[in-house]
N, C-alpha and C positions, 0 to 999 in steps of 0.2 A: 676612425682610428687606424694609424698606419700598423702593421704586425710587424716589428724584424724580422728578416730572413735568415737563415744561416749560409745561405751563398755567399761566397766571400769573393768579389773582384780581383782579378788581376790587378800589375801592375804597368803591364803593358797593354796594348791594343789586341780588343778580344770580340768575338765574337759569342751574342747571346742568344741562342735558340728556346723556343719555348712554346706550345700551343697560346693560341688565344685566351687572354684572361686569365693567365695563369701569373699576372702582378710584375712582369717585365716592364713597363715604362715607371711605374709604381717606385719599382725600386730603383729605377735608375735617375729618379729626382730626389731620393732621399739621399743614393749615394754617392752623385756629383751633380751638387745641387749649382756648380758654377759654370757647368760644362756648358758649353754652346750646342745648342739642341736643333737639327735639323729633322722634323717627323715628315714622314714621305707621306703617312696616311691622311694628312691635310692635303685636299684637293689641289687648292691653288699653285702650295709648294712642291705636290709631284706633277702638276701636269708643266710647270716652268721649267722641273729642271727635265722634263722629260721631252718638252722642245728644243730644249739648249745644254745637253749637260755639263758644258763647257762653262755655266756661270758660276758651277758648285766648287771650281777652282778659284776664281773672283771670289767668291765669300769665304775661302778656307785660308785665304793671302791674308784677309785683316781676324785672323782669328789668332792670339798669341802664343808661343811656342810650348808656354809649360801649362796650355789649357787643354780638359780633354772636349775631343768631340764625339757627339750621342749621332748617329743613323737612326730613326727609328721606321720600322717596317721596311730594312734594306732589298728586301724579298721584290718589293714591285719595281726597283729599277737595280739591276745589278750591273750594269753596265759603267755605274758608278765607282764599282771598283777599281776599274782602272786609275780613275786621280786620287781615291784612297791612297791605294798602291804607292802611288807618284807621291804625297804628299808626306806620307811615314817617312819614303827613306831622301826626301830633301829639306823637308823641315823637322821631322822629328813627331810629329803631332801625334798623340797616343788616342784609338779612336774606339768606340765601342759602336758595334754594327749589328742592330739589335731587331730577329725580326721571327715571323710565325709560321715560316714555311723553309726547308732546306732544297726545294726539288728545282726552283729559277737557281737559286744559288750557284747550286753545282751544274747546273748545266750549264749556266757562264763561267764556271773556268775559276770557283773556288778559290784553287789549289796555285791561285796566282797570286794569294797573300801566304802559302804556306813557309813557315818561320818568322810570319811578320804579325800575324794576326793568331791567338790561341781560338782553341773550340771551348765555351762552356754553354751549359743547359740548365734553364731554369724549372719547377717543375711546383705541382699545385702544395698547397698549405701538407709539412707534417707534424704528427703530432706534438715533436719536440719547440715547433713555431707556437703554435697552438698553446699548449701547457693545460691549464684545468680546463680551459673555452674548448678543446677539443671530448666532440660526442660520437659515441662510433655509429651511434642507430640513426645520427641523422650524417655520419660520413656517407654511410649505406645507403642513405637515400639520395643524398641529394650533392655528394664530392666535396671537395675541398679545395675546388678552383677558386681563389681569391672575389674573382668577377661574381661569381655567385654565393659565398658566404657570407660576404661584405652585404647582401641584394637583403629588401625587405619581407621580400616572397622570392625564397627560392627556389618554388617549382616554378613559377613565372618565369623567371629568369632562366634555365636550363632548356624552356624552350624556345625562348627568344635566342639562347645561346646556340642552339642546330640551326636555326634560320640563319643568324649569321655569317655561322661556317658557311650556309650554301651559297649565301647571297656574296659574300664578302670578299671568303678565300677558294671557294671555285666560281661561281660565273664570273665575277669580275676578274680574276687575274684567267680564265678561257682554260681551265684545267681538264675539263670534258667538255668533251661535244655534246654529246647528250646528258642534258642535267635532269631530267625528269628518271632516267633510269639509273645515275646515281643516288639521288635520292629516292629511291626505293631499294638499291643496293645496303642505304646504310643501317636500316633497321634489323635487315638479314645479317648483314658482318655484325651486328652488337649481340645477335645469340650465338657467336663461338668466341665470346671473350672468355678466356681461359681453358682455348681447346683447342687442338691442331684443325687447320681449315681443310673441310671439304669444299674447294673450288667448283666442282662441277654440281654440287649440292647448292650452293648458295647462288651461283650462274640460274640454276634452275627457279629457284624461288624472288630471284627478283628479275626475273625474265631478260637476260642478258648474255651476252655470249663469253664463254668460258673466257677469253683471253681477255675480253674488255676485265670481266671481274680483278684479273691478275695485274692489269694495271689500274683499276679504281684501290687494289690492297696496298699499292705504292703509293698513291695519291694520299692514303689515309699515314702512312708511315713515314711519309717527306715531309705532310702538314702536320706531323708530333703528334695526331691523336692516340696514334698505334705504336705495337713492338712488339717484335718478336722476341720467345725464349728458345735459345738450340737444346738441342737433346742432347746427352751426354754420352757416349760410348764407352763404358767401366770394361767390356770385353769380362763380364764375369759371368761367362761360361750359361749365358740363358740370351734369346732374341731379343733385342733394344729396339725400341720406338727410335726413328731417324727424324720424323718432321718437327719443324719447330712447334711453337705454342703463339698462340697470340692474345693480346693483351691490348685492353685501352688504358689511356695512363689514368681514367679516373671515372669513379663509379656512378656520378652523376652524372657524367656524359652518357656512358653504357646506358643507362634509364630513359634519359633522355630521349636517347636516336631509338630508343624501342618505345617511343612517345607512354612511359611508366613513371611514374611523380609521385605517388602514394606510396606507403611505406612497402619497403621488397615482402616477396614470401619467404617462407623458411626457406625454398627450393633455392630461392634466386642469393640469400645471403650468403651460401657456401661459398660461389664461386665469384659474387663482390666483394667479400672480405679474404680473399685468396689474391684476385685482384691487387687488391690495398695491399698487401703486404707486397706483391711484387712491384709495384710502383714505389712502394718504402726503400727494399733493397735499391734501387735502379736509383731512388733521388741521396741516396746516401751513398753508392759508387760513384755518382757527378761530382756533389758534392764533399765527398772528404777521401777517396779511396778506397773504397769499404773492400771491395773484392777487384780482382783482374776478370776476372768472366764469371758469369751466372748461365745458371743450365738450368733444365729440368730434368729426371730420367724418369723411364718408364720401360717394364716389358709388354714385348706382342703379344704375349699368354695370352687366353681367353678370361684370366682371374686378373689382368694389367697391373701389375703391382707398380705402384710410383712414387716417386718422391717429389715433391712441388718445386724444389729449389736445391740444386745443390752450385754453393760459390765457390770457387777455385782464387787462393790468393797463395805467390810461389809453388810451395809443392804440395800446398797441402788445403782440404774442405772441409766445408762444415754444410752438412746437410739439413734440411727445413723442410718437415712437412707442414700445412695448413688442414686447421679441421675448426669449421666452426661451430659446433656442439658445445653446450655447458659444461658435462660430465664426461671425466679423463675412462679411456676405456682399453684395453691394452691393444684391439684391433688397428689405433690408430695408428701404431708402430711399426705394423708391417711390412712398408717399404723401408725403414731405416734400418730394421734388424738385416734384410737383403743384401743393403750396403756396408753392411758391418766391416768385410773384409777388401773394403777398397781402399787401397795404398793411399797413406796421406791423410786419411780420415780425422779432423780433431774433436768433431763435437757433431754430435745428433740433438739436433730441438722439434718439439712439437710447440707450433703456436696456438693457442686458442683465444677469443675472445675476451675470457673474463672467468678469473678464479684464483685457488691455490696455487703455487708453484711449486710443483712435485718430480721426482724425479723415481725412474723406473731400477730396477735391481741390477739391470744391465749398462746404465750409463745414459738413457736416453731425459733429457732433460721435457719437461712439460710449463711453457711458459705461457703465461697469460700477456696479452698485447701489451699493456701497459710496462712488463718487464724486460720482455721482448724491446720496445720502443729506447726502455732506457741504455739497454744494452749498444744499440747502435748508435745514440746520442754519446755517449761516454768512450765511444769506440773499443769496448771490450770484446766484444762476438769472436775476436779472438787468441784471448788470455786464456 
C-alpha cells in the first residue's frame, strides 16, 4: 500500500534529494506516472550512457515537449547535466533529477542548472503521513524510512539496509579508499547522534586518522544520512556553546550502524526521540516553510543549561526543549526560563512523548508529541 506524501512537487524542473529508501522513486511513479523515466541504477542503462553520454540527447529529441522527465540516481553520472542544461533551455522539457548523494553533484558544477532547476529534499515517513499506523516505540526502534516500514521484518531489513549504504553508495561510487575503516567509523559516529563531535575522540575508537574522520563526517552529510544543528549566540551575558550538534535523520539507521535491533534502553530513548523531533522540524522546514534557521543553544557552564531547538522565522523564535520522561516536572524548564529574555521570543514548548497538555505559570507550554505533531501539520507553531 502506497502512503501519500505531503511533499508537493514543483512546477518546474527540480531536483529531489533524499537518503536511500526514504520512498523517492516511489513517489515519483505516483506523481508523474507519464513522465519518461530514465533510472541510472539499472546497469545496463548507466553503463550505455556512461560510454556515450551523447545518446541521452538522441532519446531526450523523441521525448515530447509538455512531458516530464524522471533522472533517477542522477548522483552516478552527473556529467549528464550538461544536456539537462541544453535540453530545458531549447526545448523546454521540465526534468526531475532525483538522486541519494549530493557530494558527485556538486563537485560537477551543480550550480550549472542554477535558476533552471529548484533544490527539494525528500525525507522518511512523519507522523502526520502516518496518521493512527504511526507507533512511536516502534519509531524508536526501528525509523520510519519507507524502505523499512513497508519490510516484514524490520530489524532484518535495517541491516541489510547499512550493507547497502556500504556496498552501494560508497564502494561502488569509490568514496573512500579505505572501506574497512569507514565501516568501523560508522558505529563510532552513531554514539554522538545528538551531540557536538569529539573528532579526535571518535578518530581514536575507530582507529583512523583525525582528518580522514573529518572527511568520512562529510561523506555521511553529502549521502543525507547526517546534519548538523548550529549553535546559537543570544550574547545574553553567560559563555555559549559554539559547535554544532549532529544528527542522523532517523532512529533506525542510528540502531542500525550500532548493529542495536531490540527495543532502545531507557538511556538510549532520550536522545532517539530528541532525534525525531529534530528530523520533524527539518522535514517540515523542506516541506512547508516552517522556520528560516534552526539552532540549538547551550552554555559552557559546568551545569550546561540548553535548549534542544530554538527556530528563528523573520524576527522572531520559538524555543523547544525535548524530554522524554512521562511525568511533567518543573526541572525540565530550565533552559527556556534562561531564554526568557531573548528578543523576539514568541513561544516556549516542552515536548514529551505522551500525556496531558499543560502549561506552566510562567507561559511555558508542555506538549505531548501527538499535539506537538499537529501543531506543525496545521502550521500553527506560530499563531
Amino acid at each position: 500500500m502506497t502512503i501519500p506524501r505531503i511533499f508537493a512537487a514543483p512546477k518546474k524542473s527540480f531536483f529531489l534529494l533524499g537518503p536511500r529508501g526514504v520512498g523517492k522513486s516511489t513517489y515519483l511513479r505516483v506523481a508523474f506516472p507519464d513522465a519518461h523515466v530514465i533510472n541510472l541504477l539499472a546497469e545496463d542503462t548507466y553503463q550505455r550512457l556512461l560510454a556515450n553520454p551523447g545518446l541521452l540527447a538522441a532519446e531526450l529529441r523523441a521525448v515530447p515537449g509538455d512531458r516530464w522527465v524522471v533522472l533517477d540516481e542522477m548522483q552516478r553520472l552527473p556529467a549528464l547535466l550538461n544536456e539537462v542544461h541544453r535540453f530545458i533551455e531549447e526545448k523546454g522539457l521540465r526534468f526531475v533529477l532525483c538522486g541519494s548523494s549530493a557530494r558527485k553533484l556538486k563537485r560537477a558544477g551543480v550550480n550549472l542548472l542554477a535558476g533552471r532547476a529548484l533544490y527539494r529534499a525528500m525525507h522518511p515517513f512523519i507522523p502526520e503521513e502516518l496518521g493512527e499506523r504511526f507507533a512511536l516505540d516502534d519509531a524508536l526502534q526501528h525509523g520510519l524510512l519507507p524502505i523499512v516500514w513497508d519490510s516484514e521484518d524490520r530489524a532484518e531489513t535495517l541491516i541489510a539496509y547499512t550493507q547497502m549504504y556500504l556496498k552501494e553508495e560508497i564502494q561502488a561510487e569509490a568514496l573512500v579508499r579505505n572501506l574497512p575503516g569507514f565501516a568501523r567509523f560508522l558505529p563510532v559516529a552513531a554514539l554522538f547522534h545528538g551531540q557536538t563531535l569529539n573528532v579526535t575522540n571518535i578518530a581514536r575508537e575507530a582507529q583512523v586518522a583525525r582528518t580522514t574522520v573529518t572527511g568520512y563526517l562529510e561523506i555521511l552529510a553529502e549521502t543525507l544520512l547526517c546534519f548538523q544543528l548550529p549553535a546559537y549566540e543570544t550574547r545574553l551575558r553567560v559563555r555559549e556553546r559554539k559547535l554544532p550538534k549532529w544528527y542522523w535523520c532517523d532512529p533506525g539507521i542510528v540502531r542500525a550502524m550500532k548493529k542495536g535491533t531490540t527495543p532502545p534502553t531507557p538511556e538510549e530513548r532520550g536522545v532517539l526521540f530528541e532525534g525525531l523531533i529534530a528530523q520533524l522540524i527539518r522535514s517540515y522546514t523542506d516541506y512547508r516553510n516552517l522556520c528560516d534557521e534552526c539552532f540549538y543553544w547551550g552554555t559552557v557552564a559546568q551545569t550546561q543549561t540548553e535548549v534542544d531547538f530554538l527556530l528563528k522565522r523573520g524576527g522572531e523564535f520559538v524555543a523547544i526543549e525535548v524530554k522524554s520522561g512521562s511525568v511533567f516536572t518543573e526541572s525540565w524548564c530550565k533552559g527556556l526560563r534562561v531564554l526568557a529574555d531573548l528578543a523576539g521570543l514568541c513561544r516556549r514548548i516542552v515536548v514529551y512523548p505522551e500525556g496531558p497538555e499543560l502549561q506552566t505559570a510562567d507561559g511555558i507550554e508542555i506538549l505531548p508529541l501527538s499535539q506537538f505533531s499537529n501543531l506543525l501539520a496545521a502550521d500553527a507553531l506560530w499563531s
